[in-house]
Backbone atoms as SQL, in Angstrom:
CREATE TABLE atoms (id INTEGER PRIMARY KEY, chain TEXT, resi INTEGER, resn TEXT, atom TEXT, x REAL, y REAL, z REAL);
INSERT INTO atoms VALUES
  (1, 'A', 1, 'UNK', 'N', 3.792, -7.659, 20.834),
  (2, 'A', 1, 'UNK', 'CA', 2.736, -8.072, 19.945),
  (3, 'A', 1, 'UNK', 'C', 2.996, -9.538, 19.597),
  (4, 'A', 2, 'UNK', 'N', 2.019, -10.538, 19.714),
  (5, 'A', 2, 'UNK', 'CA', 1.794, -11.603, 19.397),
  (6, 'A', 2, 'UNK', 'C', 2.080, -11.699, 17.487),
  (7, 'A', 3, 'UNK', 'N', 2.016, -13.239, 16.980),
  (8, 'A', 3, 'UNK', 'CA', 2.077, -13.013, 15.611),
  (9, 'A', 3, 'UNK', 'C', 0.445, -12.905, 15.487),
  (10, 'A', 4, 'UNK', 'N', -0.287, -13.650, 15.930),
  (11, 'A', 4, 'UNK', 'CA', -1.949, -13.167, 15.703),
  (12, 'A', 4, 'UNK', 'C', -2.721, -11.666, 15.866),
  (13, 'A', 5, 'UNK', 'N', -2.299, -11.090, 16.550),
  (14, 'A', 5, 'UNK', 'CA', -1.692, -9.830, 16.657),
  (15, 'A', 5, 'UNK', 'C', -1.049, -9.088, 15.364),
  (16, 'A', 6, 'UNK', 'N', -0.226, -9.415, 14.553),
  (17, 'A', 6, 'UNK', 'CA', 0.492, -9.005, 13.814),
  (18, 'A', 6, 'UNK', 'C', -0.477, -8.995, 12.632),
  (19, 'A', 7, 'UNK', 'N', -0.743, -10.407, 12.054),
  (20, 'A', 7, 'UNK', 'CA', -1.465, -10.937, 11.417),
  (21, 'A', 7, 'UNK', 'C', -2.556, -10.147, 10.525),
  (22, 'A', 8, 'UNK', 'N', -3.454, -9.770, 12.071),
  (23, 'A', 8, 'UNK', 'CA', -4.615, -8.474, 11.894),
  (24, 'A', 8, 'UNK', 'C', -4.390, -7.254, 11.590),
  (25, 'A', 9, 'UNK', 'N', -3.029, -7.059, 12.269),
  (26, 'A', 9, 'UNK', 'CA', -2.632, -5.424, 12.097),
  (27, 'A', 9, 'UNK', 'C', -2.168, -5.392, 10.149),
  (28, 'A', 10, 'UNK', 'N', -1.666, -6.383, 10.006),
  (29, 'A', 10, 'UNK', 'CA', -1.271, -6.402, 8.524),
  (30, 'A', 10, 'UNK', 'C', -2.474, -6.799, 7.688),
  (31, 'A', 11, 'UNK', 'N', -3.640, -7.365, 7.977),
  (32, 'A', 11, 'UNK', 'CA', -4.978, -7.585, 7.243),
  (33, 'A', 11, 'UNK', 'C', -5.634, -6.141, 6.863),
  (34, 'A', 12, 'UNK', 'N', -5.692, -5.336, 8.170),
  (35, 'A', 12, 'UNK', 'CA', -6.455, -4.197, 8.231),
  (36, 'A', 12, 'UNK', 'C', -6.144, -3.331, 6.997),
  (37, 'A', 13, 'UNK', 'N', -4.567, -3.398, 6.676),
  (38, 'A', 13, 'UNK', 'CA', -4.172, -2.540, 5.210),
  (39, 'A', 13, 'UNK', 'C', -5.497, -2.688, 3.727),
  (40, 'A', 14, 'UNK', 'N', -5.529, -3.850, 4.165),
  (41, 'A', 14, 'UNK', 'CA', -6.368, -4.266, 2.780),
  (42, 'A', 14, 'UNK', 'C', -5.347, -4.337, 1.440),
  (43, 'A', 15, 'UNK', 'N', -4.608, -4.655, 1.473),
  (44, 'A', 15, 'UNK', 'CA', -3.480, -5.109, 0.723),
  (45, 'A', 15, 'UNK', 'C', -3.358, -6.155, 0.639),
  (46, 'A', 16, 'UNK', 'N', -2.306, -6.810, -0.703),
  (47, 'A', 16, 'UNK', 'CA', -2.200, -8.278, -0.617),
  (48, 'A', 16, 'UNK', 'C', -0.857, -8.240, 0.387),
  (49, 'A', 17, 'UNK', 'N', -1.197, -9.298, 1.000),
  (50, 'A', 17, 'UNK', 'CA', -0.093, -10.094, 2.399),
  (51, 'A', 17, 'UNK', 'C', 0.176, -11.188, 2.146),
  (52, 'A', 18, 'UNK', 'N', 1.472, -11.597, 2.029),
  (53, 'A', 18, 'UNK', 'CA', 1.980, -12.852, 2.007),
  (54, 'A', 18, 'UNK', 'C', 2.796, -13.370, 3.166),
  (55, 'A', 19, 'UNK', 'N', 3.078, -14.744, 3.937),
  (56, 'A', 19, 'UNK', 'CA', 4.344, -14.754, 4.449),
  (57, 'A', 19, 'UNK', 'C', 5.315, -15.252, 3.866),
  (58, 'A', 20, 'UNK', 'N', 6.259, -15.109, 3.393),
  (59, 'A', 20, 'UNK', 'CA', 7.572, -15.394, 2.925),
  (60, 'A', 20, 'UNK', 'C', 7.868, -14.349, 1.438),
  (61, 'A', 21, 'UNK', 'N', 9.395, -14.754, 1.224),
  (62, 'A', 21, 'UNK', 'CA', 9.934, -13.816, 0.220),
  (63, 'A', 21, 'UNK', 'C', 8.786, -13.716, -1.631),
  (64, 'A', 22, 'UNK', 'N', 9.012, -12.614, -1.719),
  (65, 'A', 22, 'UNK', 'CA', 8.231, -12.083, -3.185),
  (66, 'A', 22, 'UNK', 'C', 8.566, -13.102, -4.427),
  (67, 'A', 23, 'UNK', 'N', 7.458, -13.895, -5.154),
  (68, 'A', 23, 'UNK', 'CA', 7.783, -14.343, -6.178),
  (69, 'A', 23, 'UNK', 'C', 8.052, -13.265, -7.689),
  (70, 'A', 24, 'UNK', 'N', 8.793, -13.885, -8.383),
  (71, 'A', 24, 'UNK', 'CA', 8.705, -12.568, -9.619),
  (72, 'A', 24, 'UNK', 'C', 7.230, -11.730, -10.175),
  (73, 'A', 25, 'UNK', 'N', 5.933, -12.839, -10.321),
  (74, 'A', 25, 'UNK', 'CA', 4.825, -12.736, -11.219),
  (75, 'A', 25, 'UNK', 'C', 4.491, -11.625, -9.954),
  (76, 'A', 26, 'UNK', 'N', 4.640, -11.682, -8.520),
  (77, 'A', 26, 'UNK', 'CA', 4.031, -10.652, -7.761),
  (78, 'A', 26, 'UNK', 'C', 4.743, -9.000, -7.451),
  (79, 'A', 27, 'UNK', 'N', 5.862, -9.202, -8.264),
  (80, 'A', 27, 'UNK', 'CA', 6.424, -7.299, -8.312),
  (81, 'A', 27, 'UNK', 'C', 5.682, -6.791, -8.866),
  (82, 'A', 28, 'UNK', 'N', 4.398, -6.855, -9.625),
  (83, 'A', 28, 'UNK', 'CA', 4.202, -5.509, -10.657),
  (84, 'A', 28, 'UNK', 'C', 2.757, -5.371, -9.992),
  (85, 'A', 29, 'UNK', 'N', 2.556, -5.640, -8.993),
  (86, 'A', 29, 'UNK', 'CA', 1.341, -4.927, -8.228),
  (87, 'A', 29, 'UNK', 'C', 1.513, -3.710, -7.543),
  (88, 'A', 30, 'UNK', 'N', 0.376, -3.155, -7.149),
  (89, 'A', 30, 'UNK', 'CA', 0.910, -1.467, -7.618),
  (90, 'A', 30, 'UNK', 'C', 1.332, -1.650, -5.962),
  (91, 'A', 31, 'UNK', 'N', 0.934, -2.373, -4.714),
  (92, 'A', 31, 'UNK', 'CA', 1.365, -2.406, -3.699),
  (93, 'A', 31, 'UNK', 'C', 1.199, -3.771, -3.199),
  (94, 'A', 32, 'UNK', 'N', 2.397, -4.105, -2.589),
  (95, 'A', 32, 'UNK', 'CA', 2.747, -5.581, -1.791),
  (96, 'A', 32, 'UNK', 'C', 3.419, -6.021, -0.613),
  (97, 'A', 33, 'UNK', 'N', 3.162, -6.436, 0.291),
  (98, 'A', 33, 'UNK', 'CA', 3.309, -6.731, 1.327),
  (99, 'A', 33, 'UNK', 'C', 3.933, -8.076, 1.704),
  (100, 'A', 34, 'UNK', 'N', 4.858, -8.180, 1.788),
  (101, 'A', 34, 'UNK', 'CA', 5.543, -9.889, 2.285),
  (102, 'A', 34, 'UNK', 'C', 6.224, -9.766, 3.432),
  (103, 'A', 35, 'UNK', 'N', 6.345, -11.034, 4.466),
  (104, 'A', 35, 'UNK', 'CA', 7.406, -10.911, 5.843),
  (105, 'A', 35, 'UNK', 'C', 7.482, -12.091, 5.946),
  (106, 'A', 36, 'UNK', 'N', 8.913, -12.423, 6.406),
  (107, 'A', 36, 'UNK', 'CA', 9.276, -13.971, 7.004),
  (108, 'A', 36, 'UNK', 'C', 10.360, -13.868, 8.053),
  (109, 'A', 37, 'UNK', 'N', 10.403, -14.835, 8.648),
  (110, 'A', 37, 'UNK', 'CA', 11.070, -14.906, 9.652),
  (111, 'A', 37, 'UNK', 'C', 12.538, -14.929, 9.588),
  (112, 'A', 38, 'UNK', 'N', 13.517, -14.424, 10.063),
  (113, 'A', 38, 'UNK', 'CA', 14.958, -14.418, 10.070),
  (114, 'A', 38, 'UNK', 'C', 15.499, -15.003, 11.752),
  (115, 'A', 39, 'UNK', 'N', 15.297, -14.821, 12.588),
  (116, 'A', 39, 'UNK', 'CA', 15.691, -15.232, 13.664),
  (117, 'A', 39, 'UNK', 'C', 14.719, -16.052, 14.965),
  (118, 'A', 40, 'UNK', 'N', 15.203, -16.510, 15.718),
  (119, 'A', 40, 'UNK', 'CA', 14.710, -16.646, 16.552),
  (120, 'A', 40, 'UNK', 'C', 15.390, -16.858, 17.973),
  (121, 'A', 41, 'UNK', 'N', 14.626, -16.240, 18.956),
  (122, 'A', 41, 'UNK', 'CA', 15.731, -16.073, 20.536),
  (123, 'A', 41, 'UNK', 'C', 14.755, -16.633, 21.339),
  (124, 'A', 42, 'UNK', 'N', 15.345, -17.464, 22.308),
  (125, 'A', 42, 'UNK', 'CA', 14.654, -17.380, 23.295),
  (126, 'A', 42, 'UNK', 'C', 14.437, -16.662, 24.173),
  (127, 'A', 43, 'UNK', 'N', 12.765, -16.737, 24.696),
  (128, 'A', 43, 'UNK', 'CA', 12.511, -15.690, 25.654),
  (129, 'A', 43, 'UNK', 'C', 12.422, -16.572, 26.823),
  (130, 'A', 44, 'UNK', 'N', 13.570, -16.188, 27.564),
  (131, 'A', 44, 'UNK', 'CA', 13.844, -16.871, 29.182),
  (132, 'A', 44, 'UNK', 'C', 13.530, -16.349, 30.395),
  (133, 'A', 45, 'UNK', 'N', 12.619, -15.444, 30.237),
  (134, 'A', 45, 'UNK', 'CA', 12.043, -14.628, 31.515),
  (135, 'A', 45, 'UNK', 'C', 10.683, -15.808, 31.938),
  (136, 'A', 46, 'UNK', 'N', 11.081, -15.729, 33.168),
  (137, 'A', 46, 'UNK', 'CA', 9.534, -16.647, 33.661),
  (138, 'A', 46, 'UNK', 'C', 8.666, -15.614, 33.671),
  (139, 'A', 47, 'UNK', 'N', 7.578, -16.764, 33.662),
  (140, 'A', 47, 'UNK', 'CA', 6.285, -16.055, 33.891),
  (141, 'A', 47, 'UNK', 'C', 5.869, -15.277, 32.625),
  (142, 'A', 48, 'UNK', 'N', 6.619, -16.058, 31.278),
  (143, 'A', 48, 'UNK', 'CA', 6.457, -15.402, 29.849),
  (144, 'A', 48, 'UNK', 'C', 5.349, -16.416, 29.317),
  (145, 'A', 49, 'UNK', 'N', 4.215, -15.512, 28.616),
  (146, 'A', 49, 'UNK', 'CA', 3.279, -16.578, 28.062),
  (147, 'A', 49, 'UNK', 'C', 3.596, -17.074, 26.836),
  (148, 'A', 50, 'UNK', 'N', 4.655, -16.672, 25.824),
  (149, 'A', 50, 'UNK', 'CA', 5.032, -17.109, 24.600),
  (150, 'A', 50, 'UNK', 'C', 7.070, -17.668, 24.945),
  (151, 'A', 51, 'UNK', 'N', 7.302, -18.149, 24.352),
  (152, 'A', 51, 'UNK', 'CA', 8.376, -19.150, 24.749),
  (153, 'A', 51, 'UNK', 'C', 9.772, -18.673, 23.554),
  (154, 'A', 52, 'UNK', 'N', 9.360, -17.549, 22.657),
  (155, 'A', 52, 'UNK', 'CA', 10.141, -17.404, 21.405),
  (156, 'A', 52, 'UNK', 'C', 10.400, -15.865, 20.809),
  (157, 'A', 53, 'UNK', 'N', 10.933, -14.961, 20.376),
  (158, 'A', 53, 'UNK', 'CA', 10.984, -13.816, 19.996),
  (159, 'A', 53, 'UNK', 'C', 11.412, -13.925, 18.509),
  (160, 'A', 54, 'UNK', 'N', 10.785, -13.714, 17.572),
  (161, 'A', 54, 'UNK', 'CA', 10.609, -14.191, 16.400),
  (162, 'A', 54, 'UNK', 'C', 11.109, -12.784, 15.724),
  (163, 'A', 55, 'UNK', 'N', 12.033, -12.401, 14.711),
  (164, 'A', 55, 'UNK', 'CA', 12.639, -11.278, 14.261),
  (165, 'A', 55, 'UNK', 'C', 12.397, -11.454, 12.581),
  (166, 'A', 56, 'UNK', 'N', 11.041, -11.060, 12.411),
  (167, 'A', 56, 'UNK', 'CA', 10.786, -10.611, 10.930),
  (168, 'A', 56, 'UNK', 'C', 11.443, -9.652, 10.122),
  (169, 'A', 57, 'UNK', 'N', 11.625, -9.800, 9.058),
  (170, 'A', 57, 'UNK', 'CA', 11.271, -8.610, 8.051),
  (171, 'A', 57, 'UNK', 'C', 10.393, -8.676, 7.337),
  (172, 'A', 58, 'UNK', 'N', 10.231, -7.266, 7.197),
  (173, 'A', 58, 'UNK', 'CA', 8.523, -6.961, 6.692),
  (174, 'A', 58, 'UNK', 'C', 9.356, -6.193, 5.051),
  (175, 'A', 59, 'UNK', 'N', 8.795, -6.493, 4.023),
  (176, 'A', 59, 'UNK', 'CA', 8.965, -6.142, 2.922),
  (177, 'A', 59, 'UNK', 'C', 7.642, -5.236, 2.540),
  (178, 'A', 60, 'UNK', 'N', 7.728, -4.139, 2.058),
  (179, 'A', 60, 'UNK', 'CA', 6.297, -3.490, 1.066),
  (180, 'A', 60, 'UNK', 'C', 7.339, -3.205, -0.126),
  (181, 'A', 61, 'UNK', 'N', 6.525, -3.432, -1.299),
  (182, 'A', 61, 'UNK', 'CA', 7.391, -3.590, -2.477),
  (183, 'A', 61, 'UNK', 'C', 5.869, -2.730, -3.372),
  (184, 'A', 62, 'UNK', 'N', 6.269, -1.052, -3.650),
  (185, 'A', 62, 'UNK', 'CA', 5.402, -0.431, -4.141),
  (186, 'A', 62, 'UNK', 'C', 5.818, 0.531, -5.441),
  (187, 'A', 63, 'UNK', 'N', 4.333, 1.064, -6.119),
  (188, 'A', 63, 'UNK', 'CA', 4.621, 1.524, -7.487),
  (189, 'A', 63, 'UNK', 'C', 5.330, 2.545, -7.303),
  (190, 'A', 64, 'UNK', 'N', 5.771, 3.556, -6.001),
  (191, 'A', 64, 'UNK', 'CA', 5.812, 4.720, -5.772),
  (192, 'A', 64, 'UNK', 'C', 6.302, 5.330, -4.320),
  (193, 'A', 65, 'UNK', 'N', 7.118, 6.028, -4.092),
  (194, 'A', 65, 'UNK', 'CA', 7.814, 6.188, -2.806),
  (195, 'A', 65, 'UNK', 'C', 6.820, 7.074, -1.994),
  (196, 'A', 66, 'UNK', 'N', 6.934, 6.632, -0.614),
  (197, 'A', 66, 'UNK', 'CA', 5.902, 6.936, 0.361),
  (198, 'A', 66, 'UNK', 'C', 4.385, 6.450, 0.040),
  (199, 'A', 67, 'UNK', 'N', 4.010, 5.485, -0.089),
  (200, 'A', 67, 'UNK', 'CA', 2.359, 4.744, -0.715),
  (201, 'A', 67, 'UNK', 'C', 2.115, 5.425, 0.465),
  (202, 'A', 68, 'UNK', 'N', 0.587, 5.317, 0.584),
  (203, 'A', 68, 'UNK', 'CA', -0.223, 5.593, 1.349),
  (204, 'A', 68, 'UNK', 'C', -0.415, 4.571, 2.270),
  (205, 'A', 69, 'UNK', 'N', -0.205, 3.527, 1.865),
  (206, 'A', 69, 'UNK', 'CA', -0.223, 2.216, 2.723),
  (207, 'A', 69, 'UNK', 'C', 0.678, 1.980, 3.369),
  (208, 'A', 70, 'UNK', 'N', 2.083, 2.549, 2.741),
  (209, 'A', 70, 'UNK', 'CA', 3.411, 2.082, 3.836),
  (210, 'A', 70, 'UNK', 'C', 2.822, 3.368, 5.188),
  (211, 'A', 71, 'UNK', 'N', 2.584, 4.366, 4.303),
  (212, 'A', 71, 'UNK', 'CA', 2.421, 5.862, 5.586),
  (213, 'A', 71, 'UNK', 'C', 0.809, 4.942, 6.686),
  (214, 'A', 72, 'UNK', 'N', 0.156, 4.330, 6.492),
  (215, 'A', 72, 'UNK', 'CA', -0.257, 4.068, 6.705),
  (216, 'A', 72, 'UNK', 'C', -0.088, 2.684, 8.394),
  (217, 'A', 73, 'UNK', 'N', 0.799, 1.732, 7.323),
  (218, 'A', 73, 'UNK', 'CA', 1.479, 1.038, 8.246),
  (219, 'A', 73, 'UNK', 'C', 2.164, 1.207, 8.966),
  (220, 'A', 74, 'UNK', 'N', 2.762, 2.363, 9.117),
  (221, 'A', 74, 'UNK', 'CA', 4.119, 2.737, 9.960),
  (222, 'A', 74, 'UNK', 'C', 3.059, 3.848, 11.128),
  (223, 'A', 75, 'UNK', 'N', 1.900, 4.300, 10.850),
  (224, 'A', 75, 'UNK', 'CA', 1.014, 4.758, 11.858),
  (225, 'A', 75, 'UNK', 'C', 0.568, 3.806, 12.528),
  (226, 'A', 76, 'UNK', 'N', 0.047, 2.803, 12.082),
  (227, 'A', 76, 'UNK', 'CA', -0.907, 1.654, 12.654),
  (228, 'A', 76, 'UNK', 'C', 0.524, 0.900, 13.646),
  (229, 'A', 77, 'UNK', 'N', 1.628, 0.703, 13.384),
  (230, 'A', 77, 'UNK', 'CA', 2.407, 0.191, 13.921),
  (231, 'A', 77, 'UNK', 'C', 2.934, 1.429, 15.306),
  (232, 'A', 78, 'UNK', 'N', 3.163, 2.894, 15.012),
  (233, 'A', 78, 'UNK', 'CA', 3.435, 3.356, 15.806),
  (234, 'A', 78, 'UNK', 'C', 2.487, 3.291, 16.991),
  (235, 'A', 79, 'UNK', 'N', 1.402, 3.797, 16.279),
  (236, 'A', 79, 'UNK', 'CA', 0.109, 3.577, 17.526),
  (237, 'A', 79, 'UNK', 'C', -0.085, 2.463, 18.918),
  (238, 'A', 80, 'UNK', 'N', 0.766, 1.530, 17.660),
  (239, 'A', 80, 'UNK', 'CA', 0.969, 0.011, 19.057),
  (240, 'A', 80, 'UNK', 'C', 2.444, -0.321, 19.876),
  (241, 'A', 81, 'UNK', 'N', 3.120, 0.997, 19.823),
  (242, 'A', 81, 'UNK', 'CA', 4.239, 1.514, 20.345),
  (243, 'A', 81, 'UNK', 'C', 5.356, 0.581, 19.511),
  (244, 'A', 82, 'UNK', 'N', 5.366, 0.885, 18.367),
  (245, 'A', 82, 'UNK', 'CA', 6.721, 0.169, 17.551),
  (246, 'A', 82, 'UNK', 'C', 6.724, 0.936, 16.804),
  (247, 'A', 83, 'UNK', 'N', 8.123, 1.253, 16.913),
  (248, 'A', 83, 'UNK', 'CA', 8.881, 2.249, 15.888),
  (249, 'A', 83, 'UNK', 'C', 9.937, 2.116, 15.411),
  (250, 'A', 84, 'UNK', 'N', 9.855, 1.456, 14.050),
  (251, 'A', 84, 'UNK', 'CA', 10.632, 0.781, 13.412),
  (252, 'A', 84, 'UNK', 'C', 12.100, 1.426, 12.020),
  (253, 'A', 85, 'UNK', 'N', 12.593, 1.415, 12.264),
  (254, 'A', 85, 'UNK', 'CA', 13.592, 1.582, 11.401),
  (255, 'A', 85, 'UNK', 'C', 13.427, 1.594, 10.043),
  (256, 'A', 86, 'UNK', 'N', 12.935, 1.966, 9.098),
  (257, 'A', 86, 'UNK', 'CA', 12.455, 1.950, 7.589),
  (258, 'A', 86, 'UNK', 'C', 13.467, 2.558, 6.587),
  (259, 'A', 87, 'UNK', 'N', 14.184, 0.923, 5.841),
  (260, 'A', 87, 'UNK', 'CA', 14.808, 1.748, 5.083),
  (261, 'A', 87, 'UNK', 'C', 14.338, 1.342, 3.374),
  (262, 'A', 88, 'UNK', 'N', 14.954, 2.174, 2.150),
  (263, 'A', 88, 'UNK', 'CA', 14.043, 2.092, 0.957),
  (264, 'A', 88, 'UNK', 'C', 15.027, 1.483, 0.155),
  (265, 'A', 89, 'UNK', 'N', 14.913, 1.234, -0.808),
  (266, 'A', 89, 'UNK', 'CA', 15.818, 0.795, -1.868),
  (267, 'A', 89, 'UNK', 'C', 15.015, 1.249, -3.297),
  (268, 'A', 90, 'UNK', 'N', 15.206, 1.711, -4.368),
  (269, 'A', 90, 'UNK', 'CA', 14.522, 1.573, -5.973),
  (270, 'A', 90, 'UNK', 'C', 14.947, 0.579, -6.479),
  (271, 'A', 91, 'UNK', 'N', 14.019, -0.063, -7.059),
  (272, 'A', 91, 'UNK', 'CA', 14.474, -1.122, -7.937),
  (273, 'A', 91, 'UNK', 'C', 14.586, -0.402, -9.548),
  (274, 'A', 92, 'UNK', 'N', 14.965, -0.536, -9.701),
  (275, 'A', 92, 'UNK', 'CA', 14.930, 0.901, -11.365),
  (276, 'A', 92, 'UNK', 'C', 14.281, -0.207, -12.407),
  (277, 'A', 93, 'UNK', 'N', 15.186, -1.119, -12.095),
  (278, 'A', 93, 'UNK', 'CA', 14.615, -2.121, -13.532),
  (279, 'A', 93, 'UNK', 'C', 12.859, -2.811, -13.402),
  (280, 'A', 94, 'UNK', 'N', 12.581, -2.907, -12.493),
  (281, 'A', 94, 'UNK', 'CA', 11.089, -2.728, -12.389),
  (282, 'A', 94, 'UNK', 'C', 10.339, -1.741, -11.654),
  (283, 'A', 95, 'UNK', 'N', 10.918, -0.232, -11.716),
  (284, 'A', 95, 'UNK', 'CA', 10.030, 0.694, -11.373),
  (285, 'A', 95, 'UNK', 'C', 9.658, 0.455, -10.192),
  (286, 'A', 96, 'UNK', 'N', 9.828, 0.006, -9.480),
  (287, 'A', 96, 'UNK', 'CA', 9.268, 0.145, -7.872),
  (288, 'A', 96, 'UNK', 'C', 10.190, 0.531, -6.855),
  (289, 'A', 97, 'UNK', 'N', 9.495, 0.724, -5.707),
  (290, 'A', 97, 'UNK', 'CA', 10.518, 0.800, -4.797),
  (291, 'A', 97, 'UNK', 'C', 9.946, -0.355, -3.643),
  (292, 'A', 98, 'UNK', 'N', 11.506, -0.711, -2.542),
  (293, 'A', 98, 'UNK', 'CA', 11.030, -1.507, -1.917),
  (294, 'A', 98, 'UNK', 'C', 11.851, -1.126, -0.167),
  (295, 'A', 99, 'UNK', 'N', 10.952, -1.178, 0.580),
  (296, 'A', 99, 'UNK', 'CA', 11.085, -0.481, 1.872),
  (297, 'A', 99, 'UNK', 'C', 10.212, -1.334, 2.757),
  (298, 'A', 100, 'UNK', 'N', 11.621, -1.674, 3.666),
  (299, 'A', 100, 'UNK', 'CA', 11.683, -2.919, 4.286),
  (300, 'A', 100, 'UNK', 'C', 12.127, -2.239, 5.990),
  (301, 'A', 101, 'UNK', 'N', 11.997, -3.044, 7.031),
  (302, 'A', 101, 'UNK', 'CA', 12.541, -3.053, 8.177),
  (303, 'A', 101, 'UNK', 'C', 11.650, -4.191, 9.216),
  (304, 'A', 102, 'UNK', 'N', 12.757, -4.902, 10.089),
  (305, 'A', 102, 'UNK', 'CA', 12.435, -5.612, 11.129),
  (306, 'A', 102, 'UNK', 'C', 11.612, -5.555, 12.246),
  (307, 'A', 103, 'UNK', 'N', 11.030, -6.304, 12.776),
  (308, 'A', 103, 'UNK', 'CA', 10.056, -6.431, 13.780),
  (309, 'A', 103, 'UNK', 'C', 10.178, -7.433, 14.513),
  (310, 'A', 104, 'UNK', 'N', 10.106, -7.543, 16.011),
  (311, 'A', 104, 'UNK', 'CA', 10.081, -8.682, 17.014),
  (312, 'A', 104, 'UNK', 'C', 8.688, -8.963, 17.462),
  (313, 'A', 105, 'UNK', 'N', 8.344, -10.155, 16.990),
  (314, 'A', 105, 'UNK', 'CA', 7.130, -10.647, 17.111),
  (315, 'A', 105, 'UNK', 'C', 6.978, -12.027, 18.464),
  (316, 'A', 106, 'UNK', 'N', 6.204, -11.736, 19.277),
  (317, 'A', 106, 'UNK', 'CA', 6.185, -12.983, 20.266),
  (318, 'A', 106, 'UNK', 'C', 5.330, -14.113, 19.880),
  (319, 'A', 107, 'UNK', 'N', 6.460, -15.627, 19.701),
  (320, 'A', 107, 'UNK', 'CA', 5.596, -16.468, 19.571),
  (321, 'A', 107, 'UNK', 'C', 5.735, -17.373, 20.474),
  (322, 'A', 108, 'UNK', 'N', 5.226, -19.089, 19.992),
  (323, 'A', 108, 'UNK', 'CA', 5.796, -20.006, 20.897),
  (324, 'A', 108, 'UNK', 'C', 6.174, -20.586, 19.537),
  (325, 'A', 109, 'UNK', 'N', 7.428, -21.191, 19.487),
  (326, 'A', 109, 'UNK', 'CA', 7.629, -22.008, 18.805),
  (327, 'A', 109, 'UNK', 'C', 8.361, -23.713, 19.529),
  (328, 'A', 110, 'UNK', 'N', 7.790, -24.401, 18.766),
  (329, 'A', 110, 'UNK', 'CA', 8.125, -25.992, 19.251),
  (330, 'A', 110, 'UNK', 'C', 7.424, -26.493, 20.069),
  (331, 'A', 111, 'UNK', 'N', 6.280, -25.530, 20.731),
  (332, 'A', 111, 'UNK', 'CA', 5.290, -26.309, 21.222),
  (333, 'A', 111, 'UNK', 'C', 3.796, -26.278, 20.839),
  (334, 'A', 112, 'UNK', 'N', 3.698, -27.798, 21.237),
  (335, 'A', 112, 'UNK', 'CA', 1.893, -28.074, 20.683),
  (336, 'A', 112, 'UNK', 'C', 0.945, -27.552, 20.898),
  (337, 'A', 113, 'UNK', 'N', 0.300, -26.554, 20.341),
  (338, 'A', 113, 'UNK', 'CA', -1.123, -25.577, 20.427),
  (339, 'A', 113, 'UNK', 'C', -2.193, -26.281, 21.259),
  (340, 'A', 114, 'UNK', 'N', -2.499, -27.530, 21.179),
  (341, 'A', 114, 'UNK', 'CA', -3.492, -28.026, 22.066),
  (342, 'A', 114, 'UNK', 'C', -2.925, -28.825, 23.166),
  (343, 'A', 115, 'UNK', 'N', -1.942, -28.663, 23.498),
  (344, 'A', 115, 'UNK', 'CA', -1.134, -29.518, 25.194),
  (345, 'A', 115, 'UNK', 'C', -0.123, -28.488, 25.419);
């Protein structure tokens, strides 16, 4: 999966989506969605149309264990043959829980979109 690709698959929730880590004012929504990038590898196979393998984590930070939206996302993701590792944490002191796991996303990075 491309990140434009990704992008959509994470729009379709109808949730708020951010990229990068959770500010404080945004924990107390009843469901939240953040991912940023942690790695990057090169992809050295010729004849590859993206140049980068980009290793997200995907954060949902919700009022309640199992949302409908994480059960949700983890269908929409299986469906596109990724099956991801999901693990949870409680946050006690703000009532939520937060259940996170990685994803390899194909990009290009370092090169110019129009050349």
């Amino acid at each position: 999966m491309n990140k434009e690709e990704f992008i959509e698959l994470l729009d379709e929730l109808e949730i708020p989506v951010s990229e990068g880590t959770p500010k404080d004012d945004e924990m107390e929504d009843e469901i939240r969605l953040h991912y940023w990038d942690y790695n990057w590898e090169d992809n050295v196979a010729s004849g590859q149309e993206y140049n980068t393998i980009v290793t997200y984590q995907v954060s949902v930070i919700a009022n309640k264990p199992r949302h409908p939206k994480l059960l949700e996302l983890k269908k929409r993701l299986n469906l596109k043959g990724y099956h991801p590792s999901i693990q949870h944490e409680h946050l006690q002191e703000k009532r939520r829980v937060h259940s996170f796991f990685s994803i390899d996303i194909l990009e290009n990075i370092g090169v110019e979109e129009n050349g």
